[in-house]
GUFIVO-862326 format. One record per atom (N, C-alpha, C): residue in one letter; x, y, z. Coordinates in pm, whole numbers, padded with zeros to 5 digits, always signed. Layout:
<rs>
AXYZ/...
</rs>
This chain:
<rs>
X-02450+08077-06430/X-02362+08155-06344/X-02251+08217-06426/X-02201+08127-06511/X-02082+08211-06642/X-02124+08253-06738/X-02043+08253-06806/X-02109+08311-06960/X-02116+08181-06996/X-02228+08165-07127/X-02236+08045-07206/X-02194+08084-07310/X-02128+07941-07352/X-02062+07913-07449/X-02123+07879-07567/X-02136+07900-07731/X-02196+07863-07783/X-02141+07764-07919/X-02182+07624-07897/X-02050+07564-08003/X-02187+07481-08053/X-02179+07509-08248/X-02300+07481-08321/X-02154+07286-08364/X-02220+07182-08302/X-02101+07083-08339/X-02076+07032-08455/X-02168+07032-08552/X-02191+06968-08655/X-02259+06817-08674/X-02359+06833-08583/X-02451+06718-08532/X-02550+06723-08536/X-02639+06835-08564/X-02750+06840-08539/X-02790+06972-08442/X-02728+06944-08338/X-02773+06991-08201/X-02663+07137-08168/X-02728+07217-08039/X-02654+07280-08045/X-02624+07317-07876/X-02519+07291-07839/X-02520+07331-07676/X-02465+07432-07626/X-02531+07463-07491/X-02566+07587-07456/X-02490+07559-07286/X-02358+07623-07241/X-02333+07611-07126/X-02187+07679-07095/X-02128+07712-07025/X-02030+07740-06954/X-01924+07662-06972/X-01754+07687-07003/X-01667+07651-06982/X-01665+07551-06839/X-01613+07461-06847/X-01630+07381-06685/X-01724+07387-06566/X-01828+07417-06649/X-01934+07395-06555/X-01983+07254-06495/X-01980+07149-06562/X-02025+07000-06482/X-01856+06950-06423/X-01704+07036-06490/X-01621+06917-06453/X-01568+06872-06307/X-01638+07011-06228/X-01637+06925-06112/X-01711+06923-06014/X-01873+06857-06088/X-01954+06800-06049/X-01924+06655-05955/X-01963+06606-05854/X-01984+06449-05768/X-02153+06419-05771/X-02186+06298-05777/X-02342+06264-05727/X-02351+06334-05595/X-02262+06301-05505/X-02325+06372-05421/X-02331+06527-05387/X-02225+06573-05462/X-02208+06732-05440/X-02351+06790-05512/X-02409+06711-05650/X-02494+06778-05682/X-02595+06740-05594/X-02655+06641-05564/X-02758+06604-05464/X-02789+06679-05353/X-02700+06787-05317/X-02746+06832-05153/X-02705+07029-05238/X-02765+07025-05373/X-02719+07194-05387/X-02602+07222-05460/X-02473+07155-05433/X-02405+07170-05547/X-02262+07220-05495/X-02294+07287-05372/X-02146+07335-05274/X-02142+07296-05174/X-02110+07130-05093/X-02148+07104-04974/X-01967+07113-04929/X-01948+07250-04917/X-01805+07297-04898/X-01772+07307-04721/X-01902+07222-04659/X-01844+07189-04507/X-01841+07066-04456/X-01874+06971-04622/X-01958+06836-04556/X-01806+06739-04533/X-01876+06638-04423/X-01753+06562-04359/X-01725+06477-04450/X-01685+06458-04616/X-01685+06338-04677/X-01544+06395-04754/X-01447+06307-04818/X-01323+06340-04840/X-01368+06357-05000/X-01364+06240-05055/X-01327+06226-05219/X-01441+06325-05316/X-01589+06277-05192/X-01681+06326-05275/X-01699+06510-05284/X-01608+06555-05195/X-01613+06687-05148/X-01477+06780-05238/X-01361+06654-05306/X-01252+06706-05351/X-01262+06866-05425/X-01379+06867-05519/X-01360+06981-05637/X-01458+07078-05562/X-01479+07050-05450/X-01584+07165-05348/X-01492+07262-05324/X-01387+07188-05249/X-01307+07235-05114/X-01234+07205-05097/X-01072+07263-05124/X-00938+07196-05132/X-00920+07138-04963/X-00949+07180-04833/X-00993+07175-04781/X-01038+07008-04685/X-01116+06972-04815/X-01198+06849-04775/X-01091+06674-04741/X-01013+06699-04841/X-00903+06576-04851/X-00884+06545-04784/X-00845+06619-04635/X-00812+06634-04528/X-00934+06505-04424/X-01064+06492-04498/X-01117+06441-04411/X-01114+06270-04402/X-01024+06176-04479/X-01009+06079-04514/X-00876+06021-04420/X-00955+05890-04415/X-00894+05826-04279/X-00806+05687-04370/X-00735+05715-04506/X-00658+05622-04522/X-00695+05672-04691/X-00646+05578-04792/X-00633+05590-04936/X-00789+05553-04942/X-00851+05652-05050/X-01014+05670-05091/X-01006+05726-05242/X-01076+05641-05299/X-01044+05709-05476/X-01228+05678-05496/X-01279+05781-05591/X-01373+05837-05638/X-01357+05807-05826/X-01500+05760-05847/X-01529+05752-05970/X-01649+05811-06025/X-01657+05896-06100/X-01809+05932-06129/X-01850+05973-06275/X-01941+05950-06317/X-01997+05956-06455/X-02141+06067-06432/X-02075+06172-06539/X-02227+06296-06546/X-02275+06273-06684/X-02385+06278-06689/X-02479+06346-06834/X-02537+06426-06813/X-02467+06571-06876/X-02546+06674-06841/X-02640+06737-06951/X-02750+06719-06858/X-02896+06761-06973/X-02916+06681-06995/X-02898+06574-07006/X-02934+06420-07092/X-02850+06421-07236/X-02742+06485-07230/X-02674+06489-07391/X-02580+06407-07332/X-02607+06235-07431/X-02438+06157-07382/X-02378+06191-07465/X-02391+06276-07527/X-02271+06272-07647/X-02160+06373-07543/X-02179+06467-07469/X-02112+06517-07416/X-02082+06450-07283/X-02085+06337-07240/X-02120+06303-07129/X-01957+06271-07045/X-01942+06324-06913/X-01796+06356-06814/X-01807+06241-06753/X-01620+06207-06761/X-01602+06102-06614/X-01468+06158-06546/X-01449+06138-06390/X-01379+06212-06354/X-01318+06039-06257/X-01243+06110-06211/X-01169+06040-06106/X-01068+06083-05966/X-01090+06027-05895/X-01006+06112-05739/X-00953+06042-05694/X-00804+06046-05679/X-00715+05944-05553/X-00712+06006-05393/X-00751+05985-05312/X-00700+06066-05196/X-00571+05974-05112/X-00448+06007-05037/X-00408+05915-04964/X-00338+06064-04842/X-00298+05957-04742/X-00244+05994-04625/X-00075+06027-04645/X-00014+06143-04617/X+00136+06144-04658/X+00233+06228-04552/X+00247+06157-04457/X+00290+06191-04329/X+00159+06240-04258/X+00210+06394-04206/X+00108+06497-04182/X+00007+06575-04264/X+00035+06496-04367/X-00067+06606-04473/X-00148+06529-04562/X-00237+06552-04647/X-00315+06424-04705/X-00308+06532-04868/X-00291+06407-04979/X-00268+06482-05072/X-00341+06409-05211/X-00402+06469-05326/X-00509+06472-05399/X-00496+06454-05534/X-00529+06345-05592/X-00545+06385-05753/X-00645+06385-05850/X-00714+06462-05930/X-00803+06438-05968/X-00774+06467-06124/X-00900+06397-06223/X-00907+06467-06335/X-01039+06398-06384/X-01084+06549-06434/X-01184+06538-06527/X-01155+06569-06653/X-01300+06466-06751/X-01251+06478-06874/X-01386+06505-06949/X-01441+06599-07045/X-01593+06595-07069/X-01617+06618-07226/X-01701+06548-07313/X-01716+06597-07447/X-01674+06427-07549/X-01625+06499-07661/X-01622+06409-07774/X-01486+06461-07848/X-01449+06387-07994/X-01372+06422-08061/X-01426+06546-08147/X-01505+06630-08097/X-01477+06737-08133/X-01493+06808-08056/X-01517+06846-07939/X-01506+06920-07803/X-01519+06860-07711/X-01401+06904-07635/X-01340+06835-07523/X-01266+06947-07405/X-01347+06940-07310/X-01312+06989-07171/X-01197+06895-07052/X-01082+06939-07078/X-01019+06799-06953/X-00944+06930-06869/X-00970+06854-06721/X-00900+06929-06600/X-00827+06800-06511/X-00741+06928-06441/X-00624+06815-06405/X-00603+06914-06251/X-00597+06801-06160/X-00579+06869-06010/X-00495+06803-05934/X-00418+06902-05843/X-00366+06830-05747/X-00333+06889-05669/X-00390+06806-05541/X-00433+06872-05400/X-00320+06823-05278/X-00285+06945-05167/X-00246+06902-05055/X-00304+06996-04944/X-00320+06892-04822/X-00439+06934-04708/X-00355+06886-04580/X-00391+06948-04464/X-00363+06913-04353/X-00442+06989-04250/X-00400+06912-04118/X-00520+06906-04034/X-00469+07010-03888/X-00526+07073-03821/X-00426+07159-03713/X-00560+07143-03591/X-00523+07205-03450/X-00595+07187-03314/X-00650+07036-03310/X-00595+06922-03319/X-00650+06799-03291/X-00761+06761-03441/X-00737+06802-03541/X-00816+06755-03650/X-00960+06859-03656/X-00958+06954-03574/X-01100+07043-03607/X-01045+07154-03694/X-00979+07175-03735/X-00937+07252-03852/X-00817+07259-04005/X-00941+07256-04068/X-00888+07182-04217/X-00803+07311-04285/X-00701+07303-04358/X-00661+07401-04467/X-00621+07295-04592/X-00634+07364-04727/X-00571+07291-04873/X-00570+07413-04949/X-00467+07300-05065/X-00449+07424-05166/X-00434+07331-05308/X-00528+07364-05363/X-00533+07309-05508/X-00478+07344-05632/X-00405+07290-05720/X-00325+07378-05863/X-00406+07256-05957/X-00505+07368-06033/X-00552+07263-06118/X-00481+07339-06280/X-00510+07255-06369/X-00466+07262-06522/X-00572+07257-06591/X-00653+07380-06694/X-00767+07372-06758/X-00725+07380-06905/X-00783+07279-07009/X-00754+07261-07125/X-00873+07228-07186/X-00954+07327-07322/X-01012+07250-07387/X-00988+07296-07522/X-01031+07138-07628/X-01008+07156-07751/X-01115+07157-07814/X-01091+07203-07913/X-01230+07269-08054/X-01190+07207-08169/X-01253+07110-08253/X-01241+07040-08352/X-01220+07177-08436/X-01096+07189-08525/X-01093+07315-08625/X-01044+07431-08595/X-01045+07449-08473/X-01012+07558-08370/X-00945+07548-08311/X-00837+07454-08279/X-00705+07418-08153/X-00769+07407-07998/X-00670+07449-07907/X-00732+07458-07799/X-00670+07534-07715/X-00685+07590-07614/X-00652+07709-07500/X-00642+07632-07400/X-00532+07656-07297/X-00521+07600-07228/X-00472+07721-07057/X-00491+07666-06950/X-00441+07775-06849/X-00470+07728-06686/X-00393+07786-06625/X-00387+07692-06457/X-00432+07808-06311/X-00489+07754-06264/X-00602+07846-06189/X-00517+07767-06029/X-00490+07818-05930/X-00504+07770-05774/X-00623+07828-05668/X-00640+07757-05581/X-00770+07718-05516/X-00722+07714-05377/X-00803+07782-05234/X-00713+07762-05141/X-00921+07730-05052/X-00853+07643-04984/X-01010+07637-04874/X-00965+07559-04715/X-01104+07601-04667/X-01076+07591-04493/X-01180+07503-04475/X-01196+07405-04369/X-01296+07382-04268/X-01271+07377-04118/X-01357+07445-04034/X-01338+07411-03877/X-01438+07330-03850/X-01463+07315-03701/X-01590+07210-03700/X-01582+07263-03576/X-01682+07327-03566/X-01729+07479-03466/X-01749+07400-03334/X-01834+07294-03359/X-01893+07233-03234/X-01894+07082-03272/X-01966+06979-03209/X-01986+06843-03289/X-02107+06887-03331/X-02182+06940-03379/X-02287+06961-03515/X-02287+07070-03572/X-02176+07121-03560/X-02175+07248-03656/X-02037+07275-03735/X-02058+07270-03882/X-01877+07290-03877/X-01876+07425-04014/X-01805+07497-04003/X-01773+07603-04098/X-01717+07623-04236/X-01690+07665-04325/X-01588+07605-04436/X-01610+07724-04518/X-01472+07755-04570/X-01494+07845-04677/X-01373+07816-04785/X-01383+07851-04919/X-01284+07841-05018/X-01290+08021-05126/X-01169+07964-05175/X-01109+08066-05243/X-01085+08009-05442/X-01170+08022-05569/X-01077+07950-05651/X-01045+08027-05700/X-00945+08005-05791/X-00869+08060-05933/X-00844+08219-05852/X-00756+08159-05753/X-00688+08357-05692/X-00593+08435-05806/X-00546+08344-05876/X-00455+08366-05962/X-00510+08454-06096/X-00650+08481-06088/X-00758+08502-06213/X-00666+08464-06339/X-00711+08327-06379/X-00635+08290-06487/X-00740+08318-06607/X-00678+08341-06747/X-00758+08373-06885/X-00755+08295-06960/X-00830+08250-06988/X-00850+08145-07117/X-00913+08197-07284/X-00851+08199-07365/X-00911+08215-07463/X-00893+08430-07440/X-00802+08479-07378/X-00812+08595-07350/X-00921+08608-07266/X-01014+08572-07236/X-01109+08607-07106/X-01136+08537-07025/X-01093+08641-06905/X-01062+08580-06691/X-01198+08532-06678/X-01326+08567-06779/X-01436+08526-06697/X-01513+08400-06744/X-01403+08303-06854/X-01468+08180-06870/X-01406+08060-06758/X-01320+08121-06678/X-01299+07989-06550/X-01339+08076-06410/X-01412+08004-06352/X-01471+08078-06239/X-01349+08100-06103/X-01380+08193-06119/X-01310+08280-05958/X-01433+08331-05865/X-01402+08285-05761/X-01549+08287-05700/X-01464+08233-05492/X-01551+08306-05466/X-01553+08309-05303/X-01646+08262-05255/X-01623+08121-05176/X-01778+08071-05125/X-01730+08042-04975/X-01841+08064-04907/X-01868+08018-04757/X-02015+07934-04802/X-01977+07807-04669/X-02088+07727-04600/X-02068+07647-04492/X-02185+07605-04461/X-02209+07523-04285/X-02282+07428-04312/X-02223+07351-04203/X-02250+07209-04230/X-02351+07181-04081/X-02486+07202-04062/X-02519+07174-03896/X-02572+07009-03909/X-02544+06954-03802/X-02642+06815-03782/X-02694+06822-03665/X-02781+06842-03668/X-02903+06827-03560/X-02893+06718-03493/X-02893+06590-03527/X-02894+06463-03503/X-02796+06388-03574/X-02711+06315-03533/X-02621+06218-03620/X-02683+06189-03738/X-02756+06162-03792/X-02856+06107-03896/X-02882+06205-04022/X-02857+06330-03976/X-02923+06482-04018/X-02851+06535-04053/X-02824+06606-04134/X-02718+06695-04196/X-02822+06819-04309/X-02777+06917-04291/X-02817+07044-04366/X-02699+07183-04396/X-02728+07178-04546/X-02647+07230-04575/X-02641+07359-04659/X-02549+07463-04595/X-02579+07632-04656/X-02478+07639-04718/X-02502+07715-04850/X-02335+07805-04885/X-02390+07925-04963/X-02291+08008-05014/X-02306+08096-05067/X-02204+08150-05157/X-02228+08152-05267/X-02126+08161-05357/X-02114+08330-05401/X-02010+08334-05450/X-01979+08502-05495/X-01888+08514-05617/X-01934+08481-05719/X-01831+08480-05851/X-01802+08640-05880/X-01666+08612-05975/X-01605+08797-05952/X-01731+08865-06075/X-01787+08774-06115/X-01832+08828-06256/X-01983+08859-06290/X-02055+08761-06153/X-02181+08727-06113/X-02279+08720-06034/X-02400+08727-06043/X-02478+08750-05954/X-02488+08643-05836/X-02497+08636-05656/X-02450+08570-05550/X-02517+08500-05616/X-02499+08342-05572/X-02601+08198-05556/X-02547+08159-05473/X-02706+08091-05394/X-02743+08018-05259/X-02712+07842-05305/X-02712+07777-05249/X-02734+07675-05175/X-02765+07575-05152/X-02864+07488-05082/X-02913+07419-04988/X-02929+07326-05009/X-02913+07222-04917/X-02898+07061-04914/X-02934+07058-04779/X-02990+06875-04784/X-03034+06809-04678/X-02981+06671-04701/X-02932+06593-04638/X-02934+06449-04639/X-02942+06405-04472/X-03031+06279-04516/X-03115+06215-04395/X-03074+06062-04409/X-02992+06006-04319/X-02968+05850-04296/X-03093+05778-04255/X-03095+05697-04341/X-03234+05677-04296/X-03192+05497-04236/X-03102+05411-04272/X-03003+05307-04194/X-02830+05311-04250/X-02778+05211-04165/X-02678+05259-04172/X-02651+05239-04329/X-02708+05221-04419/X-02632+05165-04514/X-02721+05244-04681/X-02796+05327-04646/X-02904+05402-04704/X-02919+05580-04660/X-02921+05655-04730/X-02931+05777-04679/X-02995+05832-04810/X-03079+05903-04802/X-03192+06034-04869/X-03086+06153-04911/X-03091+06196-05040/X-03043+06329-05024/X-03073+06450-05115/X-03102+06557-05102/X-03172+06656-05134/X-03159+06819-05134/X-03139+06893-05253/X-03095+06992-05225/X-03171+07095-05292/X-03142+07240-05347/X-03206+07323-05428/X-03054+07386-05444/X-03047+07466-05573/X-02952+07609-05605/X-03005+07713-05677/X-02999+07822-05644/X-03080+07909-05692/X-03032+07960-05857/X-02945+07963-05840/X-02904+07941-06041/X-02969+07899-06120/X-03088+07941-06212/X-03174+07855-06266/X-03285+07763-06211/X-03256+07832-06017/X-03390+07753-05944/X-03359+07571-05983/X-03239+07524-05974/X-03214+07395-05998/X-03254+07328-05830/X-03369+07266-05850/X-03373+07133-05729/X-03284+06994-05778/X-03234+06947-05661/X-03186+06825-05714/X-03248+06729-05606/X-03204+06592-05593/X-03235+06468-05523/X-03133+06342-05556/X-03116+06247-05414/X-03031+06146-05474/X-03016+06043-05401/X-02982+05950-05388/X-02965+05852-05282/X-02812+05801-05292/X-02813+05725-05140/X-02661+05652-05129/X-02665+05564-05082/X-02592+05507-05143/X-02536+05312-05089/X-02437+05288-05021/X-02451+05251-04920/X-02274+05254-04850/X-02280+05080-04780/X-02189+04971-04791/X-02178+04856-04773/X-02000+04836-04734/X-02012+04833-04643/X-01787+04807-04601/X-01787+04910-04630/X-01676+04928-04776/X-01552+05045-04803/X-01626+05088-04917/X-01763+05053-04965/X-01800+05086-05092/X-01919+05192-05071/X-01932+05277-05157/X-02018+05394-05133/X-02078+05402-05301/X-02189+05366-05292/X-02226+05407-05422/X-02334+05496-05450/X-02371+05614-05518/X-02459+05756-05525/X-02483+05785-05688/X-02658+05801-05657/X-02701+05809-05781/X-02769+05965-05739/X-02754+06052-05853/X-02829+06201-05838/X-02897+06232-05963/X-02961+06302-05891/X-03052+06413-06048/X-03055+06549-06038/X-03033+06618-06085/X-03014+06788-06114/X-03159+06827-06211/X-03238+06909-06221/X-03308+06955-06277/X-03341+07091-06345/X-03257+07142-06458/X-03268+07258-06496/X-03417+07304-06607/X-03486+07397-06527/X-03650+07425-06590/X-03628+07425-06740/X-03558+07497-06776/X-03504+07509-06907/X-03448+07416-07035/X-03317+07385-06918/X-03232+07282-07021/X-03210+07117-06952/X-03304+07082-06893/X-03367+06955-06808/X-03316+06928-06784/X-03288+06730-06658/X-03212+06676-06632/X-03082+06609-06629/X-02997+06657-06542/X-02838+06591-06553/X-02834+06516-06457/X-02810+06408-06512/X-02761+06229-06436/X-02640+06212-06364/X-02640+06207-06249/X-02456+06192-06203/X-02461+06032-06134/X-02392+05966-06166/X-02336+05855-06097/X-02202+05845-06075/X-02187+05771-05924/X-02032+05748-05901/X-02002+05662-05793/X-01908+05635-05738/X-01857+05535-05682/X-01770+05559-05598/X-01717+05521-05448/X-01630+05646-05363/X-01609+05461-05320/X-01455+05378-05281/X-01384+05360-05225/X-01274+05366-05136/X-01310+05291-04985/X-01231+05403-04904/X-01142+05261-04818/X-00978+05285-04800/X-00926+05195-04826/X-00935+05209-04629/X-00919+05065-04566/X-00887+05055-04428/X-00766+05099-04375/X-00761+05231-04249/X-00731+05295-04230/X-00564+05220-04159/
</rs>
């Protein structure tokens, strides 16, 4: 979807990808498509949809570990606090991705609140993008993020976001941090059922679709499943949920540059 980046490390190997493209990846965000920017989940939805924070019913912090492509040498861990702060619910996150010689770290922080009885979400995100180049220093620059959800009906809910309005430049060029306009819907057919659309619009790039499914299959187990048309990436994943503990394993599949591993961990404190 961005431009790729091309950094030869002095390892052997040579990788091929986009400025912040996995850093704000979740297991489950990749599992159902990659933008589930209407889905009812707080922590796991943070880097979707400033938006989402809003949907957490007390303090919920998020842990997650990516390998993308199967390269651990580059391999991301991120982290999310969510808590309740009066009327408004407010966010911290940071990701961090790479090695001592390239290194991607982002830094966020979110505030959300809720209006008409809780069916309509607004947030606004100010994140901090920094990466360093063994030999090369590093560039650094701060992008804001604004997103919505309504919840149209009880199985249908709406959502759209706004990032980097600010078109911030890194390295002199606006088009290695994505600015991009996305809408999606969240329908559930059945409590159990959830399916999921979006549609992305980067200022720089050609549209990408979408699509996710996740299916509860008991209360404590759920299926989940998506496609994005970027590289025709299918993904798949499952979830563990026991009390306050939520645990999600995913797989991403690029034809090209193969599988990325996401694991993570979502704690959600009693309300």
């Amino acid at each position: 979807m961005k431009p790729v980046l091309y950094f030869h490390l002095f390892c052997g190997w040579t990788v091929l990808w986009a400025a912040f493209e996995f850093s704000g990846q979740t297991p489950y965000s990749a599992a159902v498509g990659g933008l589930p920017l209407a889905g009812d989940y707080g922590a796991s939805g943070f880097w979707d949809n400033p938006a989402l924070s809003a949907n957490t019913n007390g303090i919920q912090g998020q842990f997650a570990y990516v390998v993308p492509y199967s390269l651990r040498e580059l391999s991301l861990g991120s982290a999310v606090i969510l808590a309740p702060i009066g009327n408004f619910y407010a966010g911290l996150g940071l990701s961090s991705m790479g090695n001592n010689l390239y290194r991607e770290n982002r830094l966020a922080v979110n505030l959300s609140r809720t209006f008409f009885q809780g069916r309509f979400f607004v947030g606004l995100t100010i994140q901090g993008y920094l990466i360093s180049v063994v030999r090369y220093g590093h560039q650094s620059t701060w992008g804001m993020d604004m997103g919505f959800r309504y919840q149209l009906t009880d199985g249908i809910a709406l959502a759209g976001a706004i990032s980097n309005i600010n078109q911030p430049r890194l390295a002199g060029h606006s088009e290695e941090i994505p600015q991009a306009v996305r809408i999606g819907a969240l329908i559930r057919p059945l409590e159990t059922v959830g399916f999921h659309l979006s549609l992305e619009k980067d200022a720089w790039f050609d549209p990408q679709i979408a699509l996710g499914m996740e299916y509860r299959l008991t209360p404590h187990f759920t299926l989940l499943s998506g496609f994005r048309s970027e590289g025709s990436q299918p993904s798949g994943g499952i979830q563990l949920l026991w009390n306050q503990i939520e645990i999600t394993y995913s797989l991403q599949y690029h034809f090209e540059l193969g599988a990325t591993h996401l694991m993570g961990v979502v704690i959600t404190g009693r309300p």
